[in-house]
N, CA, C and O atoms as CSV, one atom per row, in Angstrom:
chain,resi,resn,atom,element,x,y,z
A,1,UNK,N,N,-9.993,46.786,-25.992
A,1,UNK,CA,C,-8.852,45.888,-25.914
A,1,UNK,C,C,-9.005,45.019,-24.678
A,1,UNK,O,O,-9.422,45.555,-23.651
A,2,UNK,N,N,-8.704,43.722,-24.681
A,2,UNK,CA,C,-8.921,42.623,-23.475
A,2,UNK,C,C,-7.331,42.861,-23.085
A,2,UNK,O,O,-6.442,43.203,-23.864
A,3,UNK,N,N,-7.210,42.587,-21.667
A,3,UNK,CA,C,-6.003,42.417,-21.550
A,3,UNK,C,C,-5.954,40.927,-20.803
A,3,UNK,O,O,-6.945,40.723,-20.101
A,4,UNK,N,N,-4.978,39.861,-20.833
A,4,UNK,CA,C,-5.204,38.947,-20.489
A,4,UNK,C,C,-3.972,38.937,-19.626
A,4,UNK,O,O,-2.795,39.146,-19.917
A,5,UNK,N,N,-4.988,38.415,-17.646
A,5,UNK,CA,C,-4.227,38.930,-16.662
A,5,UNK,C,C,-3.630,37.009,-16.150
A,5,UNK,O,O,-4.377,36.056,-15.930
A,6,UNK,N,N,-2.694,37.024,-16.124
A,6,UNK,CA,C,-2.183,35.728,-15.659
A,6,UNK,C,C,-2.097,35.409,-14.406
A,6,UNK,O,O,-0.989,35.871,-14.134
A,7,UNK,N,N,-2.518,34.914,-13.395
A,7,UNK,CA,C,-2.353,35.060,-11.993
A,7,UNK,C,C,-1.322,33.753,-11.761
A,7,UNK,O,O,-1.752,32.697,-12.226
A,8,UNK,N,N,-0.246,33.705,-11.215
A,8,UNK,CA,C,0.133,32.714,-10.460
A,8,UNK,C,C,-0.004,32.536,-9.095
A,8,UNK,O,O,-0.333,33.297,-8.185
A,9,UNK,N,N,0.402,31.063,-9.157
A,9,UNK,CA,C,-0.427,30.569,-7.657
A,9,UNK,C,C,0.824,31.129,-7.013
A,9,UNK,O,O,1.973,31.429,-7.338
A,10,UNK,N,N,-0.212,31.123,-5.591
A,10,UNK,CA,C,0.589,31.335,-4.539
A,10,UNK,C,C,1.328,30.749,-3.806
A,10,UNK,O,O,1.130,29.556,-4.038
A,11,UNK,N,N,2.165,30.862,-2.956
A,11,UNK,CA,C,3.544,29.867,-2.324
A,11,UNK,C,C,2.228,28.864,-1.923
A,11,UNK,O,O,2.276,27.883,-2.664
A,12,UNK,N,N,1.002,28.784,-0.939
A,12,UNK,CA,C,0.130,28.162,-0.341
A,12,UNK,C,C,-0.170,26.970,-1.730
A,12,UNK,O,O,0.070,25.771,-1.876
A,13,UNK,N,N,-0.777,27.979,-2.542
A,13,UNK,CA,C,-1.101,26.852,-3.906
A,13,UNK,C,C,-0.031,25.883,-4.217
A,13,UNK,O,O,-0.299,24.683,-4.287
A,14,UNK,N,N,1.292,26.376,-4.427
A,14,UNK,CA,C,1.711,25.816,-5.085
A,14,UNK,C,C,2.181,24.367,-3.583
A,14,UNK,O,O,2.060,23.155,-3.762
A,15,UNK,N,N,2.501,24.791,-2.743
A,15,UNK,CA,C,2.330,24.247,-2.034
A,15,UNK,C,C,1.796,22.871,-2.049
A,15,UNK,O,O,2.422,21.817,-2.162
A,16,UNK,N,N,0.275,23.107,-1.886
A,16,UNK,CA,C,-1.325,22.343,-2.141
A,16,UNK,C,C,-0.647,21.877,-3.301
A,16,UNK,O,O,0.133,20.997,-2.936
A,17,UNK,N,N,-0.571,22.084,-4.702
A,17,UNK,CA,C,-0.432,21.461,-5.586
A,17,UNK,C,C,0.709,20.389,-6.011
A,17,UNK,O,O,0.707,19.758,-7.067
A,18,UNK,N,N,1.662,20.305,-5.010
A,18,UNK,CA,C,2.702,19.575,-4.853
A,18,UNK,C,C,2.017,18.041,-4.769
A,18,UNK,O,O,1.908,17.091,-5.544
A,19,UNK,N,N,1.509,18.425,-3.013
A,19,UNK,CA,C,1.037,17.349,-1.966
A,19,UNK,C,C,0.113,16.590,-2.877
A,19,UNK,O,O,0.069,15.367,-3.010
A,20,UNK,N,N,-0.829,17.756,-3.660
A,20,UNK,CA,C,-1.794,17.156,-4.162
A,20,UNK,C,C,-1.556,16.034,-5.764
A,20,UNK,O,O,-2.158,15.108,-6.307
A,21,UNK,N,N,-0.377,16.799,-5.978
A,21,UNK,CA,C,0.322,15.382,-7.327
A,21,UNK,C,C,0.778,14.442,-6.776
A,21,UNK,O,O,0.677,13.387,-7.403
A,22,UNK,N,N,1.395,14.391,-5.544
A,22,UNK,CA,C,1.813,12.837,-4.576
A,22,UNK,C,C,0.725,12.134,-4.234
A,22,UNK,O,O,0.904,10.922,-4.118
A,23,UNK,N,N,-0.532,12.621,-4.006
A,23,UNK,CA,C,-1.622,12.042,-3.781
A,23,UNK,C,C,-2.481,11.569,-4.793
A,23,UNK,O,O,-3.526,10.984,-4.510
A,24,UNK,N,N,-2.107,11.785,-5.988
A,24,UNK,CA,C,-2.563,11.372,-7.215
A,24,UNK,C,C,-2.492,9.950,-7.692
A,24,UNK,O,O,-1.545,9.252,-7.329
A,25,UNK,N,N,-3.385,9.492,-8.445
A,25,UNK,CA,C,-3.389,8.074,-9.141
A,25,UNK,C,C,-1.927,8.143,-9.611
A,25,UNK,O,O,-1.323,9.207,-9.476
A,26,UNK,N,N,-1.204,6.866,-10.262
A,26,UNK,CA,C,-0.118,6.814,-11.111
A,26,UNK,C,C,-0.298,7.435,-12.580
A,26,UNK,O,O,0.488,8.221,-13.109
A,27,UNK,N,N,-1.088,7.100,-12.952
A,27,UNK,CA,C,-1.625,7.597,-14.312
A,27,UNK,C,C,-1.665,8.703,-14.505
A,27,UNK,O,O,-1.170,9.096,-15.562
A,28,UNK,N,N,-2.457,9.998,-13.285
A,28,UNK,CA,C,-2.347,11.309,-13.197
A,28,UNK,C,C,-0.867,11.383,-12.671
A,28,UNK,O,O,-0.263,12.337,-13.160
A,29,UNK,N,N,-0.473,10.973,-12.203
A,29,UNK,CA,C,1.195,11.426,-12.020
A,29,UNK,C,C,2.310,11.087,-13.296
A,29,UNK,O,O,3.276,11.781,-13.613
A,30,UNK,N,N,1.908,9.936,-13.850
A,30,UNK,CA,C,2.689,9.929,-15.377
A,30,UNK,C,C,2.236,10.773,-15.832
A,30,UNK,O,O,3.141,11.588,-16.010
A,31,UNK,N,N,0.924,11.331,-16.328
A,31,UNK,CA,C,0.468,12.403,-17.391
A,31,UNK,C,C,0.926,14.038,-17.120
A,31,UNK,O,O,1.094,15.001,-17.867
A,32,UNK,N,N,1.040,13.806,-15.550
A,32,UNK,CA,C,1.310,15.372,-15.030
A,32,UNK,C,C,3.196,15.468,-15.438
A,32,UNK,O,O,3.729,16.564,-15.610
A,33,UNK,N,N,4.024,14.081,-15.541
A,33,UNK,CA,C,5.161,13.919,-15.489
A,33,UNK,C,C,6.146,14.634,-16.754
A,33,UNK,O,O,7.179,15.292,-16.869
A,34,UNK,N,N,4.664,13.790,-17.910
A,34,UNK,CA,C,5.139,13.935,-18.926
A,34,UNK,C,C,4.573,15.017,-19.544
A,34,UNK,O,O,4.538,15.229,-20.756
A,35,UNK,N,N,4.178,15.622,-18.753
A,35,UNK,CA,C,3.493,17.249,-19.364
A,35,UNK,C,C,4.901,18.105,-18.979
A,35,UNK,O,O,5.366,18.715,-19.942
A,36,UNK,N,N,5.439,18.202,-18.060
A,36,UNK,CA,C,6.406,18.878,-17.321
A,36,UNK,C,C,7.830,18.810,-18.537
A,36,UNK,O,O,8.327,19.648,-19.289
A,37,UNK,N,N,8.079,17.551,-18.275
A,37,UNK,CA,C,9.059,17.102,-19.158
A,37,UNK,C,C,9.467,16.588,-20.361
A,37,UNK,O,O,10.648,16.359,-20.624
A,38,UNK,N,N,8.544,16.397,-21.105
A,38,UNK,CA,C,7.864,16.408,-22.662
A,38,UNK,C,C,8.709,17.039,-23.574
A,38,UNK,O,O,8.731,16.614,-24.729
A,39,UNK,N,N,9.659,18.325,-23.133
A,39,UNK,CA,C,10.210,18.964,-24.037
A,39,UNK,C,C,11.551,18.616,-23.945
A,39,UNK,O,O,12.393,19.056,-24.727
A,40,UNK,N,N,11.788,17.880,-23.070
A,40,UNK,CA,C,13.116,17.271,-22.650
A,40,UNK,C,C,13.928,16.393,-23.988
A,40,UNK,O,O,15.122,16.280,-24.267
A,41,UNK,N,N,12.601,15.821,-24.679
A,41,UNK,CA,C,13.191,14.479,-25.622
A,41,UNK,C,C,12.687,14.948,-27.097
A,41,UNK,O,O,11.805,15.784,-27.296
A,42,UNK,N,N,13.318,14.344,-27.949
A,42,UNK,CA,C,12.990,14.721,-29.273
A,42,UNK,C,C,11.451,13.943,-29.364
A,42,UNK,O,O,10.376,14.517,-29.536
A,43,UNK,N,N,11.599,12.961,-29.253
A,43,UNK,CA,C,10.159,12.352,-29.342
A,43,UNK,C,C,8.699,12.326,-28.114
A,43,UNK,O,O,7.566,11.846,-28.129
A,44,UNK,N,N,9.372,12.982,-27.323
A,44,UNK,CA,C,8.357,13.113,-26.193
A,44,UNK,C,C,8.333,12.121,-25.104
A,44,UNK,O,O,7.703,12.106,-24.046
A,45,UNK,N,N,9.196,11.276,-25.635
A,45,UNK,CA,C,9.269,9.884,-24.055
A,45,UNK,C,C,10.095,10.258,-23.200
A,45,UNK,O,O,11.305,10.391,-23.385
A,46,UNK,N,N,9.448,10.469,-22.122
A,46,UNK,CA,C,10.225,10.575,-20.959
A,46,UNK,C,C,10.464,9.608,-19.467
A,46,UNK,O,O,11.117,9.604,-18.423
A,47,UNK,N,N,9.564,8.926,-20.122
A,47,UNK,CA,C,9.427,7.302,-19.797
A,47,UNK,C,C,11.262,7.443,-18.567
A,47,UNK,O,O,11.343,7.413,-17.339
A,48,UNK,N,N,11.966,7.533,-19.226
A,48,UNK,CA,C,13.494,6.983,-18.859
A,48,UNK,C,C,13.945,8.295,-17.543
A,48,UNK,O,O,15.028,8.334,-16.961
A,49,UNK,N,N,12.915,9.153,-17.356
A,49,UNK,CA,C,13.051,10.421,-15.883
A,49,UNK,C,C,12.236,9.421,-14.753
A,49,UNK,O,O,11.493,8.444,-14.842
A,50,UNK,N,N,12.604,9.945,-14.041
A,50,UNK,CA,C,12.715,9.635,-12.847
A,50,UNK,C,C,11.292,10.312,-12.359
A,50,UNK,O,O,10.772,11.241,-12.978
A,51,UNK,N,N,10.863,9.862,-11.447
A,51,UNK,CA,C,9.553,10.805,-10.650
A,51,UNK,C,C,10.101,11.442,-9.713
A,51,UNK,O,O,9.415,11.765,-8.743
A,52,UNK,N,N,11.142,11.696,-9.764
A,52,UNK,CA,C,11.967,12.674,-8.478
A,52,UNK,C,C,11.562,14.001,-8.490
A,52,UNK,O,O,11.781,14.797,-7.577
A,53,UNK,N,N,10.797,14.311,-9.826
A,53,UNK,CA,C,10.703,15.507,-9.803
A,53,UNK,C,C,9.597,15.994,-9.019
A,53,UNK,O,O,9.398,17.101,-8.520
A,54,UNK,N,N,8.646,14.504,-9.015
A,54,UNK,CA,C,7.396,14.975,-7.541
A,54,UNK,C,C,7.661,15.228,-6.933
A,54,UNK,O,O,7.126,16.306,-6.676
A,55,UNK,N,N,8.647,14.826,-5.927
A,55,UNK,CA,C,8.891,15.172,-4.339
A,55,UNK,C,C,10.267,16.316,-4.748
A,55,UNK,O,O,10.038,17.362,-4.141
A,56,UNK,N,N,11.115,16.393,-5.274
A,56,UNK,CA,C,11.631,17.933,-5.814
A,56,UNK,C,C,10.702,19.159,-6.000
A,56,UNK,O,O,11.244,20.264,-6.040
A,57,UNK,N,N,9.561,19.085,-6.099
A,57,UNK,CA,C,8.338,20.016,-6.187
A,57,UNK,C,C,8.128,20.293,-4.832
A,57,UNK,O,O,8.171,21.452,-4.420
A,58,UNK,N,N,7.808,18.929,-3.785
A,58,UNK,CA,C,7.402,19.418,-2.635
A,58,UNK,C,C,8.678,19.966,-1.844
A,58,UNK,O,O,8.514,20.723,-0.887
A,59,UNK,N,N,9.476,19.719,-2.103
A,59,UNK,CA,C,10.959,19.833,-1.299
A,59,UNK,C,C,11.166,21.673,-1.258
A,59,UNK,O,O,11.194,22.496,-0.343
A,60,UNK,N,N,11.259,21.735,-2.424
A,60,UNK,CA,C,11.538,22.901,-2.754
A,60,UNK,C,C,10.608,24.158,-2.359
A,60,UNK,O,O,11.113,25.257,-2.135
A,61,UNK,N,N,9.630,23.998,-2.309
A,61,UNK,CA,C,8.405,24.912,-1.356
A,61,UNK,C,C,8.137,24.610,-0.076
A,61,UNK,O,O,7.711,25.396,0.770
A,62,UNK,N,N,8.413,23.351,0.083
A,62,UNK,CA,C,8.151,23.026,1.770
A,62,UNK,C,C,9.152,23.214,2.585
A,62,UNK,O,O,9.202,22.851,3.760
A,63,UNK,N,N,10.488,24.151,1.591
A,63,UNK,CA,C,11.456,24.728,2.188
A,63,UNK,C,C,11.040,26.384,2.887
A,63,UNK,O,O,11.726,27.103,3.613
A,64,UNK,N,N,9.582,26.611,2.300
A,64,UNK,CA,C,10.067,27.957,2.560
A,64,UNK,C,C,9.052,27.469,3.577
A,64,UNK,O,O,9.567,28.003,4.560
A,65,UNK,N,N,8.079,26.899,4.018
A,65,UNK,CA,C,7.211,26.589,5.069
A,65,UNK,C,C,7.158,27.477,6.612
A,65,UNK,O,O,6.165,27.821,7.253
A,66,UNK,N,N,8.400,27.657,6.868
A,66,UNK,CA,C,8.899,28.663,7.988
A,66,UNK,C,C,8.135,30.378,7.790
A,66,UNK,O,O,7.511,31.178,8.486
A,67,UNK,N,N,8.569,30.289,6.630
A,67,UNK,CA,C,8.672,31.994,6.508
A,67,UNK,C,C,7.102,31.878,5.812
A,67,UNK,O,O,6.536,32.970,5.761
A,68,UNK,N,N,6.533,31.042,5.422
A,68,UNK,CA,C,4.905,30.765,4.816
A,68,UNK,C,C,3.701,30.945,6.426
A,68,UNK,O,O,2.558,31.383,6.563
A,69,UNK,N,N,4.746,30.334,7.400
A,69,UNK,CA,C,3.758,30.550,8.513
A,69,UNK,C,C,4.294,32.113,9.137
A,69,UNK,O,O,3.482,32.537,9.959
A,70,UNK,N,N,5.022,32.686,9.002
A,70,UNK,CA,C,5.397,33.745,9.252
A,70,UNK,C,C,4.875,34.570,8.672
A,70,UNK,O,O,4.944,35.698,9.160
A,71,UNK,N,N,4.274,34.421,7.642
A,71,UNK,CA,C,3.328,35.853,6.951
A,71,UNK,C,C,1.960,35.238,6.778
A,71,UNK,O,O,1.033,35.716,6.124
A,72,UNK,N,N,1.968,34.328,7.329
A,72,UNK,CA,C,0.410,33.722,7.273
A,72,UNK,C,C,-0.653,33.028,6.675
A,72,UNK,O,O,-1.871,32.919,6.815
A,73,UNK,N,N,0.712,32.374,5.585
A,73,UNK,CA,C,0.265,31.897,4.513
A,73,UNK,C,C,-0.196,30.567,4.800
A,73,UNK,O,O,-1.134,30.323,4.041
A,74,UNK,N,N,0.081,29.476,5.660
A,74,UNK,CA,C,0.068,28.456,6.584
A,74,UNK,C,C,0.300,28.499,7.596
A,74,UNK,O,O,1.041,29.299,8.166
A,75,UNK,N,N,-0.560,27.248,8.214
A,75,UNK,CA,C,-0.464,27.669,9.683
A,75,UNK,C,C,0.498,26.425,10.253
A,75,UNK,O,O,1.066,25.599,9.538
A,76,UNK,N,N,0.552,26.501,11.922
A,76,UNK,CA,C,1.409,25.488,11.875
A,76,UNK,C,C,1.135,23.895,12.031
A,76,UNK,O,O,2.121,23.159,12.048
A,77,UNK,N,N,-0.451,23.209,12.170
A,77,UNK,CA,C,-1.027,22.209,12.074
A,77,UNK,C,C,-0.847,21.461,10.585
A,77,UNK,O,O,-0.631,20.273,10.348
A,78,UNK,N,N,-1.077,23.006,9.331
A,78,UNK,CA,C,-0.657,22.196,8.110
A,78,UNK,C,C,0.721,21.963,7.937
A,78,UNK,O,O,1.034,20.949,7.313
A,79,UNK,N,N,1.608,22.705,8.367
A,79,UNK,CA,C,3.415,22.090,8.522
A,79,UNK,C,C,3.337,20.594,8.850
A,79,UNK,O,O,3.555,19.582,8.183
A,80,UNK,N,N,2.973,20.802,10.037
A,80,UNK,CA,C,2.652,19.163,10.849
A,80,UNK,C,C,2.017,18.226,10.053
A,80,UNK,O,O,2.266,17.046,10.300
A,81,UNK,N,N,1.379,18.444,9.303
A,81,UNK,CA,C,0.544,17.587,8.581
A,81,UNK,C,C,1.059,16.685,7.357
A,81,UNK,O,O,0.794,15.566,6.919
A,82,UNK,N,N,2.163,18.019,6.934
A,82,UNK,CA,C,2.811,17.560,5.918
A,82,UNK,C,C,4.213,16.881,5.682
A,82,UNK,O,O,4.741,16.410,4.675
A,83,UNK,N,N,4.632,17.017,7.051
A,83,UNK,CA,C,5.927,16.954,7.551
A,83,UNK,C,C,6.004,15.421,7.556
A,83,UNK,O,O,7.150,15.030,7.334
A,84,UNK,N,N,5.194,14.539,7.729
A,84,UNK,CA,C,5.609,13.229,7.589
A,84,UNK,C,C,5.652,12.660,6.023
A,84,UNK,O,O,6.457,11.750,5.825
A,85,UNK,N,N,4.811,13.141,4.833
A,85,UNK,CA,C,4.975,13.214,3.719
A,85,UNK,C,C,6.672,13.683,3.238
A,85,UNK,O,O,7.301,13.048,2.391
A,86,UNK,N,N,7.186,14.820,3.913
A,86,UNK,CA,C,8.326,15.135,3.095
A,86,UNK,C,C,9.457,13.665,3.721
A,86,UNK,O,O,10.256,12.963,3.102
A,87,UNK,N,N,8.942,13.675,5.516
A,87,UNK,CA,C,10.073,12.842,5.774
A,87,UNK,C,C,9.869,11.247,5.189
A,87,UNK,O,O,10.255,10.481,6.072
A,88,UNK,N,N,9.537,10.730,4.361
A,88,UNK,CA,C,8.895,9.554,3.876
A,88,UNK,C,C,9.948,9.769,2.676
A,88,UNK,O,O,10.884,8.997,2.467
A,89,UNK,N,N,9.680,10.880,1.941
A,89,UNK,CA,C,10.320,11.146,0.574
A,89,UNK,C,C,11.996,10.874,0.708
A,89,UNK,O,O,12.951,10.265,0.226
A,90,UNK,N,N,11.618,11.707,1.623
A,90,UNK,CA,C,13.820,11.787,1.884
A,90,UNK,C,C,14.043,10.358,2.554
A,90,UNK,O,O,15.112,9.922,2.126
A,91,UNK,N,N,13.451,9.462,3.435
A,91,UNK,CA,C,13.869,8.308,3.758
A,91,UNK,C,C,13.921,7.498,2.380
A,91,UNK,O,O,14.637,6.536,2.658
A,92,UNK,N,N,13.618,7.405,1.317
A,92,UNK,CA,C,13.900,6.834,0.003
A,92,UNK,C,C,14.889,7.396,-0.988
A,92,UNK,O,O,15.574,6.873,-1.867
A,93,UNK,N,N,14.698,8.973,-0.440
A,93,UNK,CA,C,15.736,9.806,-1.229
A,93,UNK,C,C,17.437,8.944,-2.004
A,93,UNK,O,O,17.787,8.073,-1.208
A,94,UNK,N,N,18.134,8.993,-2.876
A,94,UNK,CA,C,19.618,8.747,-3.083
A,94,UNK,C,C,19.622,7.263,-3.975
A,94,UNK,O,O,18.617,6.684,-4.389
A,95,UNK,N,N,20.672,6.944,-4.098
A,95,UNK,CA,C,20.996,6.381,-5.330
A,95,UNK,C,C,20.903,4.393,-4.878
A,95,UNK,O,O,20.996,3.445,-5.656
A,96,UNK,N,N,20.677,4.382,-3.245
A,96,UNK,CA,C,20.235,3.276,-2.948
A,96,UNK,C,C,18.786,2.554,-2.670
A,96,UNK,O,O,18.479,1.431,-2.272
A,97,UNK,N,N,17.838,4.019,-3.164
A,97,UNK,CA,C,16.640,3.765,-3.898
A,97,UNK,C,C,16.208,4.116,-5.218
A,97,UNK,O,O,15.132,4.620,-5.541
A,98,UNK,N,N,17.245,3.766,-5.993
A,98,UNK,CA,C,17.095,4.168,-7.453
A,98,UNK,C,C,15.948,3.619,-7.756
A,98,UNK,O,O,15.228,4.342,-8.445
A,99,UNK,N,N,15.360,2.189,-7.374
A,99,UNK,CA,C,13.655,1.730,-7.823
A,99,UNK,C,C,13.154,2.285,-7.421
A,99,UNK,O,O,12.134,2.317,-8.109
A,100,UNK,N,N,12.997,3.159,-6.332
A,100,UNK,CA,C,11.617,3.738,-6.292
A,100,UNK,C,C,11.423,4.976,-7.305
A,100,UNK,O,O,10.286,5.375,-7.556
A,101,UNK,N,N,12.413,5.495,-7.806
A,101,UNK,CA,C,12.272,6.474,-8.678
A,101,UNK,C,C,12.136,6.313,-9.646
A,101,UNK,O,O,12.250,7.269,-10.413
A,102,UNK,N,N,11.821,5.023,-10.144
A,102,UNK,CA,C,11.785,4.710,-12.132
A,102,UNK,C,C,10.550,4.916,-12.163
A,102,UNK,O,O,9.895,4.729,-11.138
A,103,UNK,N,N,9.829,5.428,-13.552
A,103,UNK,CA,C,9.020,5.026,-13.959
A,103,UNK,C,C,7.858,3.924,-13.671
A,103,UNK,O,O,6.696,4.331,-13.698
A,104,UNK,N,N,8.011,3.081,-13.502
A,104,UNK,CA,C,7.368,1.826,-13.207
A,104,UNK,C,C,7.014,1.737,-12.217
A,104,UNK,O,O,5.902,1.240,-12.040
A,105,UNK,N,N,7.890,2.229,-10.982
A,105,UNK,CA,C,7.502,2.538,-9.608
A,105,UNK,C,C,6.038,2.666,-9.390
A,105,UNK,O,O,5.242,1.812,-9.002
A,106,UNK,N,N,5.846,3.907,-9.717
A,106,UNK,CA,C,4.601,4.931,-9.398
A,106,UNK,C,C,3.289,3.479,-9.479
A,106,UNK,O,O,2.323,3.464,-8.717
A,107,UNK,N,N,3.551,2.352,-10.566
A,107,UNK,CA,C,2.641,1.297,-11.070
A,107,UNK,C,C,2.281,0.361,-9.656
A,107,UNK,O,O,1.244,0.049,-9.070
A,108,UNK,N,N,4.098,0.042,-9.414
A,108,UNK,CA,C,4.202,-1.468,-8.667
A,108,UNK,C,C,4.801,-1.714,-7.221
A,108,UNK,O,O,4.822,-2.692,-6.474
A,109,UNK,N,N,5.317,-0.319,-7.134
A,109,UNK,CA,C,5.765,-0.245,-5.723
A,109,UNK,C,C,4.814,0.295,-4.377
A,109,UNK,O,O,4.174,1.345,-4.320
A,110,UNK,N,N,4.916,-0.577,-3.512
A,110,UNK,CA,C,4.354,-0.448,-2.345
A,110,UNK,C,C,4.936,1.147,-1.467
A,110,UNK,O,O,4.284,1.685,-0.572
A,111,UNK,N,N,5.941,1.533,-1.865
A,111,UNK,CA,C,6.010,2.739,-1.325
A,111,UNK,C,C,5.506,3.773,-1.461
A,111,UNK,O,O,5.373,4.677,-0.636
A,112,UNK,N,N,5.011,3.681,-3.101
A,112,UNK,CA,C,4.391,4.836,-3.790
A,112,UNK,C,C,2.757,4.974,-3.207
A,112,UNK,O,O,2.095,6.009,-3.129
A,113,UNK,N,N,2.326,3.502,-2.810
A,113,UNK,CA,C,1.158,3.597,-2.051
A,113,UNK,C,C,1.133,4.112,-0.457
A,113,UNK,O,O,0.183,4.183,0.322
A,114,UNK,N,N,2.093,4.337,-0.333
A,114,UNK,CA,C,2.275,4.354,1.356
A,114,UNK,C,C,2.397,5.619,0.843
A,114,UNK,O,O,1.917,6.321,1.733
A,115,UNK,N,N,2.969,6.793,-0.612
A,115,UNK,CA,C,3.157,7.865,-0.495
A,115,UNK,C,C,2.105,8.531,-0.470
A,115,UNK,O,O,1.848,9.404,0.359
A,116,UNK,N,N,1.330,8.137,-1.477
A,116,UNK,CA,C,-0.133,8.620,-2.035
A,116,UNK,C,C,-1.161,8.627,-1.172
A,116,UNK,O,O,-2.160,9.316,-1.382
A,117,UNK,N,N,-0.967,7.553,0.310
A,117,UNK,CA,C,-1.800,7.290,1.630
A,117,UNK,C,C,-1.273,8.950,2.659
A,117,UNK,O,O,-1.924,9.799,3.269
A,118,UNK,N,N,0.126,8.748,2.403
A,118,UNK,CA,C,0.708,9.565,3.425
A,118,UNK,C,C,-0.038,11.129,2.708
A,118,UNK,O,O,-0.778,11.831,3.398
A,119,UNK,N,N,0.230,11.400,1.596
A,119,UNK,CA,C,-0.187,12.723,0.638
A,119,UNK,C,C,-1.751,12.853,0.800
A,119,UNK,O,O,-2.244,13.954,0.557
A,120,UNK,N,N,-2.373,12.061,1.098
A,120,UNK,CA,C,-4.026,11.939,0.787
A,120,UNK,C,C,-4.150,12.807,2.318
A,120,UNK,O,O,-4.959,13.734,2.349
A,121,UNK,N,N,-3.412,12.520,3.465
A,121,UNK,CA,C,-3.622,12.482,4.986
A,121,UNK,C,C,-3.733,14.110,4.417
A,121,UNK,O,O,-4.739,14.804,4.272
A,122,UNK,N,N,-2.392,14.403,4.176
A,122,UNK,CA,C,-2.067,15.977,4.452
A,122,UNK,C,C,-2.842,16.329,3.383
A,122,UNK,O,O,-3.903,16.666,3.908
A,123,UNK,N,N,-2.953,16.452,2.223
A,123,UNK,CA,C,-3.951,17.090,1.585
A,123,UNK,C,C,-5.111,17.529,2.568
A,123,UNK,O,O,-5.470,18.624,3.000
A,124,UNK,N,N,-5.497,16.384,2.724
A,124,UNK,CA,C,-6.924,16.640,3.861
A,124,UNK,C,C,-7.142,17.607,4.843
A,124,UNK,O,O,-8.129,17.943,5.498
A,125,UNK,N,N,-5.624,18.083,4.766
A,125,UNK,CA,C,-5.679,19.440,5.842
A,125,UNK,C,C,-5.588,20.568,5.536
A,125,UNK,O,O,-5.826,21.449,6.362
A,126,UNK,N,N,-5.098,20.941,3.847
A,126,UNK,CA,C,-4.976,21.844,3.278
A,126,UNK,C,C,-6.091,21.935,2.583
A,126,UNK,O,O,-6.395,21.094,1.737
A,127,UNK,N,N,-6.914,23.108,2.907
A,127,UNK,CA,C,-8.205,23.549,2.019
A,127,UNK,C,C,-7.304,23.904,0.748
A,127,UNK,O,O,-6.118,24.207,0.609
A,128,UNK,N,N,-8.479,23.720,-0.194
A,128,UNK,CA,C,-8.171,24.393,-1.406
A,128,UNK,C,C,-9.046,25.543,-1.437
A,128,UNK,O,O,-10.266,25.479,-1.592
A,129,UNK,N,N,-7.926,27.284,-1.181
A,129,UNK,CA,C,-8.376,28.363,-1.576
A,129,UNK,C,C,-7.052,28.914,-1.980
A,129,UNK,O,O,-5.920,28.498,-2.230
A,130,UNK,N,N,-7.979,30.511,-1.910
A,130,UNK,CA,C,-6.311,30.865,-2.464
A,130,UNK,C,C,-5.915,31.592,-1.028
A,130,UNK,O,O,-6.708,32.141,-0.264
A,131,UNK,N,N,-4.430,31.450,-0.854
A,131,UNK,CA,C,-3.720,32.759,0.243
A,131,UNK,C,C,-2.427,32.949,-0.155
A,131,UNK,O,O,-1.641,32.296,-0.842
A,132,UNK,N,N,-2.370,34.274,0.589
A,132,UNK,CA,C,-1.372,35.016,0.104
A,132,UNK,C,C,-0.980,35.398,1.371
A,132,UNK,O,O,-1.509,35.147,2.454
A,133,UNK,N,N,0.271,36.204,1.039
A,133,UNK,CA,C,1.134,36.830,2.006
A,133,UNK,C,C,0.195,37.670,3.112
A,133,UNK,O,O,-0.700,38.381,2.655
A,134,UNK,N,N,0.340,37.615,4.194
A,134,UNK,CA,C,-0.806,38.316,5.353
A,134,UNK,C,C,-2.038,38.755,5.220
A,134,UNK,O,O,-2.597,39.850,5.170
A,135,UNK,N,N,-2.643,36.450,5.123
A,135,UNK,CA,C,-3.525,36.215,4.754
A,135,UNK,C,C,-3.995,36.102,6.744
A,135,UNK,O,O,-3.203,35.765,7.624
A,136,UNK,N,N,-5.448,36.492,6.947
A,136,UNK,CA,C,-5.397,36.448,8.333
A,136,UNK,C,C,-6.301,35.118,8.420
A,136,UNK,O,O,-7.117,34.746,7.576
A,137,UNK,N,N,-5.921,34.394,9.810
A,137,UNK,CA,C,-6.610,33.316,10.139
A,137,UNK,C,C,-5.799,32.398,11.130
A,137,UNK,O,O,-6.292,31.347,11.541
């Protein structure tokens, strides 16, 4: 009998994998968009969501960042690294940057390039391996 073992990523990965969809082409960020949210619509367009849900990805793990360097999962150079990426997000954050969050954005807006510049920086500091909880280094 096979047993088939599922591993999920770790707070670190998922982490990495946030930064690393902000740093993505538009195209890989529509395709990753509409993979996520696909089940949302009867027909599959999700065209009419918002990309909020990128930086809601990083938000939400780069909340636990504190307690990630506390068991060793990150250190505190990659906090730093990433910390101007989240504060970029939230300076656009709310309903008086509703363009940067459409759809179309990700295509034509100059912010989304300043995001994907800012995401490329910090990526660059996060290796891609795996760690876990009192990982030493």
């Amino acid at each position: 009998m096979t047993v088939n073992v599922v591993h999920m990523p770790t707070r670190y990965q998922q982490l990495r994998q946030s930064v690393r969809r902000l740093a993505a082409s538009p195209e890989e960020q529509v395709a990753y968009l509409d993979s996520i949210l696909g089940h949302m619509t009867s027909d599959g367009d999700v065209s009419g969501y918002g990309n909020d849900e990128l930086a809601m990805e990083l938000e939400d793990i780069f909340l636990a960042s504190a307690d990630m360097i506390d068991h060793g999962e990150l250190t505190a150079i990659e906090k730093a690294a990433i910390e101007p990426l989240d504060s970029l997000l939230e300076k656009w954050s709310g309903k008086k940057h509703a363009d940067f969050w459409a759809r179309s954005a990700l295509f034509s807006d100059t912010r989304w390039r300043e995001v994907r510049n800012v995401a490329s920086t910090a990526l660059a500091h996060l290796p891609d391996e795996q760690r876990a909880i009192g990982r030493s280094g």
